[in-house]
ZADO-1210 file (C-alpha; in nm, 4 decimals, padded with zeros to 6 digits):
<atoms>
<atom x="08.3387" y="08.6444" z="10.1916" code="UNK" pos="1"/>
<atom x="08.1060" y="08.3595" z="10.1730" code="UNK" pos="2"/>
<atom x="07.9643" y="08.0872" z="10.4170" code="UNK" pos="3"/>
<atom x="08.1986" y="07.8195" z="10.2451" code="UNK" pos="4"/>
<atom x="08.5191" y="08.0169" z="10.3591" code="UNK" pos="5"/>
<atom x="08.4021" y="08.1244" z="10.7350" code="UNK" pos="6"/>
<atom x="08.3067" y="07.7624" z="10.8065" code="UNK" pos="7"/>
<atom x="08.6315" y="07.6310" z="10.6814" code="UNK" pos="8"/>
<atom x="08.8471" y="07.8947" z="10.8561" code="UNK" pos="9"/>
<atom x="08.6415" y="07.8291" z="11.1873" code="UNK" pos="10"/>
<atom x="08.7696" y="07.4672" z="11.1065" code="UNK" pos="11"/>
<atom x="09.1484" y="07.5718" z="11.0434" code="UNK" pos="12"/>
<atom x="09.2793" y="07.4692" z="11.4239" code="UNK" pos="13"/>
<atom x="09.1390" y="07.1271" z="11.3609" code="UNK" pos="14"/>
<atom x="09.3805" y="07.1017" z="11.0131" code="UNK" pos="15"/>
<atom x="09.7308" y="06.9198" z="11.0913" code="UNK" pos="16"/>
<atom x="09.9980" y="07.1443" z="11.1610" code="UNK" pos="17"/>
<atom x="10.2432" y="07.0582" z="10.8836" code="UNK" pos="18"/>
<atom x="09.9614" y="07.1503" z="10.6507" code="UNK" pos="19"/>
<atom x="09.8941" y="07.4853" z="10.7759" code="UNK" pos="20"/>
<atom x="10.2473" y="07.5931" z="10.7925" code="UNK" pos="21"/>
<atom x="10.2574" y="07.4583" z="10.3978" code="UNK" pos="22"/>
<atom x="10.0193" y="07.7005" z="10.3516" code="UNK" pos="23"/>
<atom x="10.1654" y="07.9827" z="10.5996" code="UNK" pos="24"/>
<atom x="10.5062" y="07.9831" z="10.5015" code="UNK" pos="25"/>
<atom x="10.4628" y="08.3566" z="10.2732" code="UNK" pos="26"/>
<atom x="10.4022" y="08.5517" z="10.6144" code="UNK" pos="27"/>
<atom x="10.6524" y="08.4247" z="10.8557" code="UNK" pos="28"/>
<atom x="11.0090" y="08.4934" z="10.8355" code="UNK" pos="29"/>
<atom x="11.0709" y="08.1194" z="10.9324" code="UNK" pos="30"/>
<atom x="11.1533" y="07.9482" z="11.2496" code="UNK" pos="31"/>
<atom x="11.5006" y="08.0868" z="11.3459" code="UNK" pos="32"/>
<atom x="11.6853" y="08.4379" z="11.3620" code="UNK" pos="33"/>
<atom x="11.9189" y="08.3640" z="11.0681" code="UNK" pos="34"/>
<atom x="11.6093" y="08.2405" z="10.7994" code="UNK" pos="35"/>
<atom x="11.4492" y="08.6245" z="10.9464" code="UNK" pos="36"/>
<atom x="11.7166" y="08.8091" z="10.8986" code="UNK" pos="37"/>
<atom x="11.7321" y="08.6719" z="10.5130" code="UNK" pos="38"/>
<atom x="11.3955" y="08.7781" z="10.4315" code="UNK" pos="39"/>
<atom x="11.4910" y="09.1811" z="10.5686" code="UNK" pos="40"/>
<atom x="11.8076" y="09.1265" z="10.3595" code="UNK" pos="41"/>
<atom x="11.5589" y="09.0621" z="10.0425" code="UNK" pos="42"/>
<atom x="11.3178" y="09.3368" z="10.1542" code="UNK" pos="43"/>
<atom x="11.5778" y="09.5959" z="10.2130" code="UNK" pos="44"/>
<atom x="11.7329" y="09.5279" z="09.8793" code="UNK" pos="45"/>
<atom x="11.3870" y="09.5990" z="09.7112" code="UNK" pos="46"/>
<atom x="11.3785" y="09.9004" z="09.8762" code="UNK" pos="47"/>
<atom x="11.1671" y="09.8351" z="10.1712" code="UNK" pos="48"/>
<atom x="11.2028" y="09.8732" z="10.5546" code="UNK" pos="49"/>
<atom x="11.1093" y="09.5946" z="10.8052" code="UNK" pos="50"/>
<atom x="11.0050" y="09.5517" z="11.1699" code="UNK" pos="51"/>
<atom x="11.1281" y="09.2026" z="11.3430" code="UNK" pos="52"/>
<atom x="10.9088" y="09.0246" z="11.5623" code="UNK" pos="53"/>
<atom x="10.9594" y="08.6787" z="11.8021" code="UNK" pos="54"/>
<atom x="10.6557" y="08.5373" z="11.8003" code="UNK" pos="55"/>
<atom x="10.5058" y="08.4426" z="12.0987" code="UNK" pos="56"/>
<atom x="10.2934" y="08.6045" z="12.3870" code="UNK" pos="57"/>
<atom x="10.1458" y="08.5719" z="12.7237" code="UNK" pos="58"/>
<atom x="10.4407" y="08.3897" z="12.9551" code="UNK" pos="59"/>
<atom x="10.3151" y="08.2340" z="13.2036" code="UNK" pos="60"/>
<atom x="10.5947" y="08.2099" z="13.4516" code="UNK" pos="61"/>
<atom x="10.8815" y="08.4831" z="13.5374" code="UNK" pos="62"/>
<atom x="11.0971" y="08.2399" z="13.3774" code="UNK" pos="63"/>
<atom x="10.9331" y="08.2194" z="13.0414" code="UNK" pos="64"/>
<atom x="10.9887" y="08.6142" z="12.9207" code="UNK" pos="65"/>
<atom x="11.3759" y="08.5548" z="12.9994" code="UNK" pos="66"/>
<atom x="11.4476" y="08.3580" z="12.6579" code="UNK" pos="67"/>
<atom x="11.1932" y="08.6012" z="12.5133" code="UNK" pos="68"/>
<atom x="11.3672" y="08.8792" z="12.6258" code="UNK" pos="69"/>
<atom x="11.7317" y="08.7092" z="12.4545" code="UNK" pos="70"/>
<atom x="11.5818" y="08.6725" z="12.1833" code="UNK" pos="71"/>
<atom x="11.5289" y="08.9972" z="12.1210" code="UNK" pos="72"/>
<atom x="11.8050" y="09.1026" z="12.2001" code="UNK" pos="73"/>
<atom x="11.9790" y="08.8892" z="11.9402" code="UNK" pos="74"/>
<atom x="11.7203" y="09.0552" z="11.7030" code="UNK" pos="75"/>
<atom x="11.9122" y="09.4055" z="11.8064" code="UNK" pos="76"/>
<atom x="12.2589" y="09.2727" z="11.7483" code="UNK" pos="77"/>
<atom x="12.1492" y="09.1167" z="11.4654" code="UNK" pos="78"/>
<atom x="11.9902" y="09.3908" z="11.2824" code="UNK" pos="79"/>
<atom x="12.3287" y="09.6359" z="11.4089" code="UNK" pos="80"/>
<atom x="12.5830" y="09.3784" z="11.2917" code="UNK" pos="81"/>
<atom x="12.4288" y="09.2959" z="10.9249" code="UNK" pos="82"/>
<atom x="12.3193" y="09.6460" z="10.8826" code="UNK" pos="83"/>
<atom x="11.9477" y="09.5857" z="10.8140" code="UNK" pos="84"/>
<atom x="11.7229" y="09.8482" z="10.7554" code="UNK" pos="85"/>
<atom x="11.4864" y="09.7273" z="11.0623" code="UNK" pos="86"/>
<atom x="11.3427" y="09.7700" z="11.3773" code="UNK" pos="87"/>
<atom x="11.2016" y="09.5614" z="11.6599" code="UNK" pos="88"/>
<atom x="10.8437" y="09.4945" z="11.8038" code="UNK" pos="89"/>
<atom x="10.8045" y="09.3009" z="12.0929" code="UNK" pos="90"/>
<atom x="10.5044" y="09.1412" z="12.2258" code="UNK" pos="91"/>
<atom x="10.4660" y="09.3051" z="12.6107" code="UNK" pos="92"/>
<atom x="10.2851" y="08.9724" z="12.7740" code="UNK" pos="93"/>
<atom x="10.5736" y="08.7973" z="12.6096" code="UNK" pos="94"/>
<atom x="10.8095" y="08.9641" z="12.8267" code="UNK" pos="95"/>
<atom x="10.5907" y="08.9765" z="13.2015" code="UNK" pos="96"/>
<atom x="10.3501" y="09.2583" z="13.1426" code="UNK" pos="97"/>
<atom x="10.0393" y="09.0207" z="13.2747" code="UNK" pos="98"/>
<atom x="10.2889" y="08.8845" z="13.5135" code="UNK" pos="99"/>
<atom x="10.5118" y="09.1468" z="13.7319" code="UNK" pos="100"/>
<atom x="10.5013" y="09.5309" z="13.6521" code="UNK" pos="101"/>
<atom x="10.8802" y="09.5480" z="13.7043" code="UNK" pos="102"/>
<atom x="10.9914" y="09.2345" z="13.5627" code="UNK" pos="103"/>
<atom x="10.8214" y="09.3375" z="13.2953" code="UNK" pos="104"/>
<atom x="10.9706" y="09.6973" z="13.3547" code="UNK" pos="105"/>
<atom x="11.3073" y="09.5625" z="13.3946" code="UNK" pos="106"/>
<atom x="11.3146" y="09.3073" z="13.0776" code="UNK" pos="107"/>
<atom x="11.1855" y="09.6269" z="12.8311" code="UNK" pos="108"/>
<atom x="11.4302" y="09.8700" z="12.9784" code="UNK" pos="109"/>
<atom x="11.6738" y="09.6059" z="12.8894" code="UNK" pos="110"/>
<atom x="11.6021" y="09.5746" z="12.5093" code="UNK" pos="111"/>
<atom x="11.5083" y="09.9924" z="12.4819" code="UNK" pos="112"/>
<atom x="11.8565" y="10.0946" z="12.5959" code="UNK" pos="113"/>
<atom x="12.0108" y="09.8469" z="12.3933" code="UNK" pos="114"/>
<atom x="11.8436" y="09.9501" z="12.1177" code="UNK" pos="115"/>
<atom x="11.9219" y="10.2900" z="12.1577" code="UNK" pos="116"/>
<atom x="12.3100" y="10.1989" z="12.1919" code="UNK" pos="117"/>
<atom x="12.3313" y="10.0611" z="11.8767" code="UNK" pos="118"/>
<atom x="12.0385" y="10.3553" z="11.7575" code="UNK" pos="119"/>
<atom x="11.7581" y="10.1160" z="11.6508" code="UNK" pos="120"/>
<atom x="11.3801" y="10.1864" z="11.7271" code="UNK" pos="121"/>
<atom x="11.1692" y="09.9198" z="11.9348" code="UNK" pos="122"/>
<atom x="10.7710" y="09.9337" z="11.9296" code="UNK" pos="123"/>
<atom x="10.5049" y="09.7585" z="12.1787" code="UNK" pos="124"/>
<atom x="10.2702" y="09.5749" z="12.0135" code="UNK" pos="125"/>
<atom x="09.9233" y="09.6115" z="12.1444" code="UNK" pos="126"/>
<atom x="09.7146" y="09.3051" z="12.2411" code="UNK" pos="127"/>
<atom x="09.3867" y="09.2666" z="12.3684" code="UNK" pos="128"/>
<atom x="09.1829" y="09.5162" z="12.5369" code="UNK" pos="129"/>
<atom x="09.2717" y="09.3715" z="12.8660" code="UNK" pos="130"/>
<atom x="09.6013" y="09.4698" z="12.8163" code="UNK" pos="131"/>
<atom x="09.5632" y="09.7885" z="12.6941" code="UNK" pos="132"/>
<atom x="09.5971" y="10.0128" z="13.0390" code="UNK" pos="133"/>
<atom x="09.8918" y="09.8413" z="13.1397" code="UNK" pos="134"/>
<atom x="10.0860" y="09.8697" z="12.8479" code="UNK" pos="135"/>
<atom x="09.9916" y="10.2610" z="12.7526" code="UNK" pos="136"/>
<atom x="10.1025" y="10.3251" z="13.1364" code="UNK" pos="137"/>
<atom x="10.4029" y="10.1383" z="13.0756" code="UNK" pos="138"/>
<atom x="10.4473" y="10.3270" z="12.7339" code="UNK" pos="139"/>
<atom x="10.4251" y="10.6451" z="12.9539" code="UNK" pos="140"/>
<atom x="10.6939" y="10.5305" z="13.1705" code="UNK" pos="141"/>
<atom x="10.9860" y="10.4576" z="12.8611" code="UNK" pos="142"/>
<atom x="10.8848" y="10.7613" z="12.6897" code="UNK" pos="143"/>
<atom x="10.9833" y="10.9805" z="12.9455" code="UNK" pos="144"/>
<atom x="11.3155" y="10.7618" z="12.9815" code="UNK" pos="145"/>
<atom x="11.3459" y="10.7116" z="12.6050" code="UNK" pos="146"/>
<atom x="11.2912" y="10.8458" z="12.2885" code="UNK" pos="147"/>
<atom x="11.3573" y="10.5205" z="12.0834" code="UNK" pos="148"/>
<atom x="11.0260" y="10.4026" z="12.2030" code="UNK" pos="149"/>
<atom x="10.6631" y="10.3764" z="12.0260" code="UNK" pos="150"/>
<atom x="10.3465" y="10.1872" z="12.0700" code="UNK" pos="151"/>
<atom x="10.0643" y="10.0563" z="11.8479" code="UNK" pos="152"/>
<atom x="09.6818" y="10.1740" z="11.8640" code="UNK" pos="153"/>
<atom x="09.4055" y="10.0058" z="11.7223" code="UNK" pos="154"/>
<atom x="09.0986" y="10.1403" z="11.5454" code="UNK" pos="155"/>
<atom x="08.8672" y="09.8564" z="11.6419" code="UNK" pos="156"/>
<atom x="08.8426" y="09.9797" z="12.0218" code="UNK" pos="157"/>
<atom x="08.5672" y="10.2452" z="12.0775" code="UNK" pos="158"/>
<atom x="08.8693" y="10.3928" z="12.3807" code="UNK" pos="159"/>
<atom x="09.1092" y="10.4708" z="12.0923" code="UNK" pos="160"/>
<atom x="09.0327" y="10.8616" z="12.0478" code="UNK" pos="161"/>
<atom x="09.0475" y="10.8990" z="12.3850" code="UNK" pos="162"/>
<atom x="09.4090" y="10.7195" z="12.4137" code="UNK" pos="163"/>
<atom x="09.5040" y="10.9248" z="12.1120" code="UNK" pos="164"/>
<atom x="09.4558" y="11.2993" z="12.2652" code="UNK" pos="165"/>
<atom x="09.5571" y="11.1726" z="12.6107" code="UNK" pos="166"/>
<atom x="09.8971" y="11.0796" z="12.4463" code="UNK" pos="167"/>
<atom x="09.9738" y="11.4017" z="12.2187" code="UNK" pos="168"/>
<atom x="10.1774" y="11.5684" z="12.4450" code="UNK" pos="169"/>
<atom x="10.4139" y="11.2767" z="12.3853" code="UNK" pos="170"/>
<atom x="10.3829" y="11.2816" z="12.0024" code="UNK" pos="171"/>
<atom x="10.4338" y="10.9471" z="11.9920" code="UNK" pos="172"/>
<atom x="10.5077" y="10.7415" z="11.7489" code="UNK" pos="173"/>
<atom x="10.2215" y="10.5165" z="11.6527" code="UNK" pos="174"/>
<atom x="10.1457" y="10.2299" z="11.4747" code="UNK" pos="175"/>
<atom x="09.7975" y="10.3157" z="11.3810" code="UNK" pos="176"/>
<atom x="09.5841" y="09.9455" z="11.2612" code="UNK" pos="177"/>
<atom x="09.2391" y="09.8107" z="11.3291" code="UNK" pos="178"/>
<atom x="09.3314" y="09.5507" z="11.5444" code="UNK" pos="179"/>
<atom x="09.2546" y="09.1786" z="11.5396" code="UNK" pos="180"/>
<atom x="09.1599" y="09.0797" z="11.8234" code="UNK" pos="181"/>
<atom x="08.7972" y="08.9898" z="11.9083" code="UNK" pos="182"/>
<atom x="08.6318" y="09.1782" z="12.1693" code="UNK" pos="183"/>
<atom x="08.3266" y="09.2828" z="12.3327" code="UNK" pos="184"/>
<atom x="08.0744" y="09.4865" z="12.1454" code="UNK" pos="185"/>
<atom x="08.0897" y="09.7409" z="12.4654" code="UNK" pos="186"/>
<atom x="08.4736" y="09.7804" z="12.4024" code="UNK" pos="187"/>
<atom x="08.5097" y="09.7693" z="12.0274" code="UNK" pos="188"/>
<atom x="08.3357" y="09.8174" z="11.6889" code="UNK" pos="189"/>
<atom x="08.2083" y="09.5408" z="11.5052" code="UNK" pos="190"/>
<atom x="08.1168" y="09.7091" z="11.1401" code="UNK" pos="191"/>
<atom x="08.3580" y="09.7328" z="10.9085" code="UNK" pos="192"/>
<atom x="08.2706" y="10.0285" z="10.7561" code="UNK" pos="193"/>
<atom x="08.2562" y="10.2384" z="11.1612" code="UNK" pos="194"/>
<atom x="08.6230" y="10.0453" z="11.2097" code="UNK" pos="195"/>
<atom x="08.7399" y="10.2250" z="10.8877" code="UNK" pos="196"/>
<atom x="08.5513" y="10.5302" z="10.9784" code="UNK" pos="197"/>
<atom x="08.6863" y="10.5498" z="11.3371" code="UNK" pos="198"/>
<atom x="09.0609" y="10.4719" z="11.1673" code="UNK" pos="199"/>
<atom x="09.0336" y="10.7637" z="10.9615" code="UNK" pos="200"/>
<atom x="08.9652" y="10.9557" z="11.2361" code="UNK" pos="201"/>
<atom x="09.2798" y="10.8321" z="11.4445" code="UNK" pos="202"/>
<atom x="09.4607" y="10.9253" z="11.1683" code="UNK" pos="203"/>
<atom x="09.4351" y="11.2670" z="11.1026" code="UNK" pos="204"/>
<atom x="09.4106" y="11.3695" z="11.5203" code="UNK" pos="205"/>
<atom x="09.7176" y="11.1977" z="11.5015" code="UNK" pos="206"/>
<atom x="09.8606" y="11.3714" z="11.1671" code="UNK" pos="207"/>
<atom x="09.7651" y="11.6413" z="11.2907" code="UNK" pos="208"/>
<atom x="09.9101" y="11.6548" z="11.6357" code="UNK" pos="209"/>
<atom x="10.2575" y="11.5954" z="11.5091" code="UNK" pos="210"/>
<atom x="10.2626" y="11.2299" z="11.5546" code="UNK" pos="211"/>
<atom x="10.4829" y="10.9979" z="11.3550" code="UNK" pos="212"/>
<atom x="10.2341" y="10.7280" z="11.2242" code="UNK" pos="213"/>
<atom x="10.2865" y="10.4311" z="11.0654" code="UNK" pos="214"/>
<atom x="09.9785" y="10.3556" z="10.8634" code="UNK" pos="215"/>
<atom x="09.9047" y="09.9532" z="10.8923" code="UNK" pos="216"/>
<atom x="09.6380" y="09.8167" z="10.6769" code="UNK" pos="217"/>
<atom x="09.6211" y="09.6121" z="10.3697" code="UNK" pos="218"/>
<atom x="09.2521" y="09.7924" z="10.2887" code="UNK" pos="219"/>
<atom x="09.2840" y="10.0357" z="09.9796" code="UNK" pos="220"/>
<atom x="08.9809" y="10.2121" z="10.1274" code="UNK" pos="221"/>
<atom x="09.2077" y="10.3557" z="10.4137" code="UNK" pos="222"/>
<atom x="09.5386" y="10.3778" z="10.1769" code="UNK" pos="223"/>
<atom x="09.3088" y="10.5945" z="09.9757" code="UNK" pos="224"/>
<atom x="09.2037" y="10.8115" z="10.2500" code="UNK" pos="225"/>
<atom x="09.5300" y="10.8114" z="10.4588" code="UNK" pos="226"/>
<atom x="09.6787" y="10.9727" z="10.0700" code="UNK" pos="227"/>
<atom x="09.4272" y="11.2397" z="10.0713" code="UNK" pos="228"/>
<atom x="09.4399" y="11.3231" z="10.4905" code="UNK" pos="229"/>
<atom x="09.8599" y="11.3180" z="10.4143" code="UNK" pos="230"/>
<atom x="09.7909" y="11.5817" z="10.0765" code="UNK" pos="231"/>
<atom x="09.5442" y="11.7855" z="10.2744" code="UNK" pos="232"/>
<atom x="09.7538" y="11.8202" z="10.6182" code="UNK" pos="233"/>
<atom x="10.1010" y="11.8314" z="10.3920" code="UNK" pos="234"/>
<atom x="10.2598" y="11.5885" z="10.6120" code="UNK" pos="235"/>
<atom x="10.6373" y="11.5324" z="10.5320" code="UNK" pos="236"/>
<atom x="10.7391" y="11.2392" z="10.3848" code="UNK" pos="237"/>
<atom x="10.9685" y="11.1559" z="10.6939" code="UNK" pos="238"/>
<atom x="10.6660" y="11.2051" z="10.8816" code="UNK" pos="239"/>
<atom x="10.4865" y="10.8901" z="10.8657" code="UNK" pos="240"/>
<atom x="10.5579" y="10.5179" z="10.7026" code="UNK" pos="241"/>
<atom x="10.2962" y="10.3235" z="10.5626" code="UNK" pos="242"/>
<atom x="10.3512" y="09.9629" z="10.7272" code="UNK" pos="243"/>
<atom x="10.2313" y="09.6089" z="10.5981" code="UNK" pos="244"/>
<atom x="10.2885" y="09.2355" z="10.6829" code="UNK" pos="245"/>
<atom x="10.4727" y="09.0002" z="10.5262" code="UNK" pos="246"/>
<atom x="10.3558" y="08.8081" z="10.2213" code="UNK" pos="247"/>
<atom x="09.9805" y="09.0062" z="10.2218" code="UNK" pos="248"/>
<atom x="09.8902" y="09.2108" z="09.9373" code="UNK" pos="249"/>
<atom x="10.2317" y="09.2663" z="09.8021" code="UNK" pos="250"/>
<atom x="10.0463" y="09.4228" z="09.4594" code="UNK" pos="251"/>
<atom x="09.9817" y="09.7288" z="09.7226" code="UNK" pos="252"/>
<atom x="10.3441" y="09.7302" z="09.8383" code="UNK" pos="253"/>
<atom x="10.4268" y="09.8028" z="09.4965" code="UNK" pos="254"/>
<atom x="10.1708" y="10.0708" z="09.4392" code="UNK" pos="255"/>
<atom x="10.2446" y="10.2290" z="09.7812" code="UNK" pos="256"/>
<atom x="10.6159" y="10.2250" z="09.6382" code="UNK" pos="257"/>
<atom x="10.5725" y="10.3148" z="09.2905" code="UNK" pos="258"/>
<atom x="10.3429" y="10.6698" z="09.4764" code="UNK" pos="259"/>
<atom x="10.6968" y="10.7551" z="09.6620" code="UNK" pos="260"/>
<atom x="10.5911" y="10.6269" z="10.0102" code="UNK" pos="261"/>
<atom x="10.8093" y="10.4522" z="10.2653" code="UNK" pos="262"/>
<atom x="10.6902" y="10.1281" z="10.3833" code="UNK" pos="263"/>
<atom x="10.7595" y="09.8969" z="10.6357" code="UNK" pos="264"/>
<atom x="10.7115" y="09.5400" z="10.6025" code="UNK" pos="265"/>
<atom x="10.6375" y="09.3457" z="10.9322" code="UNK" pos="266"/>
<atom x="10.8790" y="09.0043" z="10.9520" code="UNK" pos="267"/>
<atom x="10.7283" y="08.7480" z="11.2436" code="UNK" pos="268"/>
<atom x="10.9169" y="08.4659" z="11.2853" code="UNK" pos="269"/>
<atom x="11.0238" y="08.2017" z="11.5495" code="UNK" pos="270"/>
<atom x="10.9384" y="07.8634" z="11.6964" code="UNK" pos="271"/>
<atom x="10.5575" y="07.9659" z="11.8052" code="UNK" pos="272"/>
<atom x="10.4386" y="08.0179" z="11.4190" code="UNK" pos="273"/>
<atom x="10.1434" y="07.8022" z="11.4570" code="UNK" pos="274"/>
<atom x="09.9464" y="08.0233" z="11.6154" code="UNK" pos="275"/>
<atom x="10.0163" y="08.3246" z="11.4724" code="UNK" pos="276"/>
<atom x="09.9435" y="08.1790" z="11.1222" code="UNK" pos="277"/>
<atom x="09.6054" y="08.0314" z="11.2546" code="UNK" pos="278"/>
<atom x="09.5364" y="08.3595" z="11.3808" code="UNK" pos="279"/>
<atom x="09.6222" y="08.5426" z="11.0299" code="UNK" pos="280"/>
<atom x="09.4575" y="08.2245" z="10.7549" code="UNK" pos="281"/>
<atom x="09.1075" y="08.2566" z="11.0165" code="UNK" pos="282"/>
<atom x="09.1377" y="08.6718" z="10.9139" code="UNK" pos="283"/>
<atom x="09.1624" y="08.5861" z="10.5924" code="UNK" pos="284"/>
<atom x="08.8788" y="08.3258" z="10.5411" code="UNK" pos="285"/>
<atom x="08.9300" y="08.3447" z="10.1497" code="UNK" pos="286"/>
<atom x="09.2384" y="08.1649" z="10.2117" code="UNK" pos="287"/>
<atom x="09.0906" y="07.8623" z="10.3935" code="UNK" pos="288"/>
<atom x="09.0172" y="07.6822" z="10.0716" code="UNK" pos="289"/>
<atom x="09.3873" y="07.6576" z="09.9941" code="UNK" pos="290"/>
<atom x="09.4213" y="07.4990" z="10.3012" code="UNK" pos="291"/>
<atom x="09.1995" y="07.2698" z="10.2726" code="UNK" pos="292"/>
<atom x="09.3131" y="07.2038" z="09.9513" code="UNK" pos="293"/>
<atom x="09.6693" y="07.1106" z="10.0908" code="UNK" pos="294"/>
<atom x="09.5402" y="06.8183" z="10.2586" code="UNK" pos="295"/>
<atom x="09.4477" y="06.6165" z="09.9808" code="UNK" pos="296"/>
<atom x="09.8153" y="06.6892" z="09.7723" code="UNK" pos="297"/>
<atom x="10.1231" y="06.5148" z="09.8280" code="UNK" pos="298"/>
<atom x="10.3678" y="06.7810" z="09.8205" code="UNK" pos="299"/>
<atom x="10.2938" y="06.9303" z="10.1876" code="UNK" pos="300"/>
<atom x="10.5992" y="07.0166" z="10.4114" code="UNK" pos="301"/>
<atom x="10.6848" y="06.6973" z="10.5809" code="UNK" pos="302"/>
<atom x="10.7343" y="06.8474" z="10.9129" code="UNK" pos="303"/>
<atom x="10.5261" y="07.1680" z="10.8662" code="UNK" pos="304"/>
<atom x="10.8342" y="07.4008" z="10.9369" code="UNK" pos="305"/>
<atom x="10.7290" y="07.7301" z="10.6858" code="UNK" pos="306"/>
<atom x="11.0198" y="07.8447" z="10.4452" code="UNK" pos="307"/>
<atom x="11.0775" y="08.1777" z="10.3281" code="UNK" pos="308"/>
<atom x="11.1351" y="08.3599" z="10.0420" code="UNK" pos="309"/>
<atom x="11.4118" y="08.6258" z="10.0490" code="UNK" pos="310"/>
<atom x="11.1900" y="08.8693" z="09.8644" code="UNK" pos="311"/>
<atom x="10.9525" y="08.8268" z="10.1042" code="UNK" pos="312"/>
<atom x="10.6523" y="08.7470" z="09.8685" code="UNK" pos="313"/>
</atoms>
């Protein structure tokens, strides 16, 4: 990664929007439920499972996480009525988590049980380390309720073994990935090379204990290792998923694939793409360039809504 790319990815919330969602458009799902729902239909026929998200996060009124909440619940009777091979994550500040502990309470229970009516499987994301209490004790709370219920744990936060034995009585099912978000050195690993370490780690305690995992990363490092922790524990093939996002490194969905794993591919989508593609092109400083590029041809999305491709690529 070189200076060039950092500085221009620093730059990347200073680029006009239509240009960045030219550029965007292979890892959203597009701006409404139908568009989303055709990009699972082209992932499911290539063999490949999917998780639907509405982006968006941290409402800042009670009335905010209502529409939030609707929408996901149109994801459920969306994904029941077409038959998709999918699940749901939902984004818990989205819904009231920073807000009200039962509003929040009340708007989750509302999408887990209808999930589990209709026998689909909904997921909290995790967000930043200040959120990370609330939403593990909320986790606590639906899995005793539910069983259609997981949560995600990231490899970046030193806290993250801890988390991981204090939740094995639950076997939960975990997203295990190393997290995005940046935080202070006190709370999370900065090195690369201790965030993989620490994530292979996670991964066997969790193997190990009998959790379901669903191993998120685009890395081959940790796809290696993760192959050699599954051949060495002889996990089952039902018991774990290997999970990426949409449009990133689809050369490792196919060699994932072609080894006999399940994977999951991870379908965004909604009105509040902006930031989540700022977010993912600043990750990915390599990317920048093409950005920057875009401004100077004349072919950019006039109105910087991001297409999709069916096949998800």
């Amino acid at each position: 990664m070189g200076a060039l790319d950092r500085s221009l990815a620093a730059l990347l919330p200073l680029v006009p929007k239509p240009i960045v969602g030219r550029v965007a458009r292979r890892y959203l799902g597009g701006e409404s439920l139908e568009s989303a729902v055709a990009a699972v239909q082209g992932l499911n026929r290539d063999g490949l499972s999917a998780t639907l998200n509405l982006l968006g996060e941290h409402a800042e009124r009670p009335e905010e996480t209502r529409p939030a909440t609707q929408g996901s619940l149109d994801i459920l009777r969306a994904i029941s009525e077409r038959k998709l091979d999918a699940n749901l994550s939902v984004k818990p500040t989205q819904i009231g988590l920073l807000l009200d502990r039962a509003l929040f309470l009340e708007n989750i229970r509302a999408l887990v049980l209808d999930a589990r009516s209709r026998g689909i499987f909904v997921r909290l994301d995790m967000e930043s380390s200040s959120c990370t209490d609330a939403t593990l004790d909320a986790y606590r709370e639906l899995r005793r309720e539910h069983e259609n219920v997981g949560i995600v744990l990231q490899a970046r936060l030193r806290r993250t073994l801890a988390d991981v034995r204090a939740l094995a009585a639950l076997k939960p099912r975990v997203r295990l990935c190393k997290g995005i978000y940046v935080e202070p050195h006190e709370v999370a690993y900065t090195d690369g090379e201790l965030i993989n370490r620490n994530y292979a780690v996670l991964l066997e305690e969790l193997l190990a204990s009998g959790s379901h995992v669903g191993i998120a990363t685009h890395d081959e490092r940790l796809i290696y290792e993760a192959y050699r922790v599954l051949d060495r524990l002889r996990v089952p093939r039902d018991g774990y998923e290997f999970q990426m996002l949409l449009g990133v490194r689809p050369d490792l969905w196919r060699m994932v694939r072609r080894d006999g794993h399940r994977l999951r591919i991870y379908v965004p989508f909604g009105p509040e793409w902006y930031a989540y593609s700022v977010r993912r092109l600043r990750e990915n400083p390599a990317i920048a360039g093409h950005v920057f590029r875009a401004l100077f041809r004349r072919d950019a999305a006039p109105n910087g809504v991001p297409a999709v491709a069916a096949g998800g690529a």
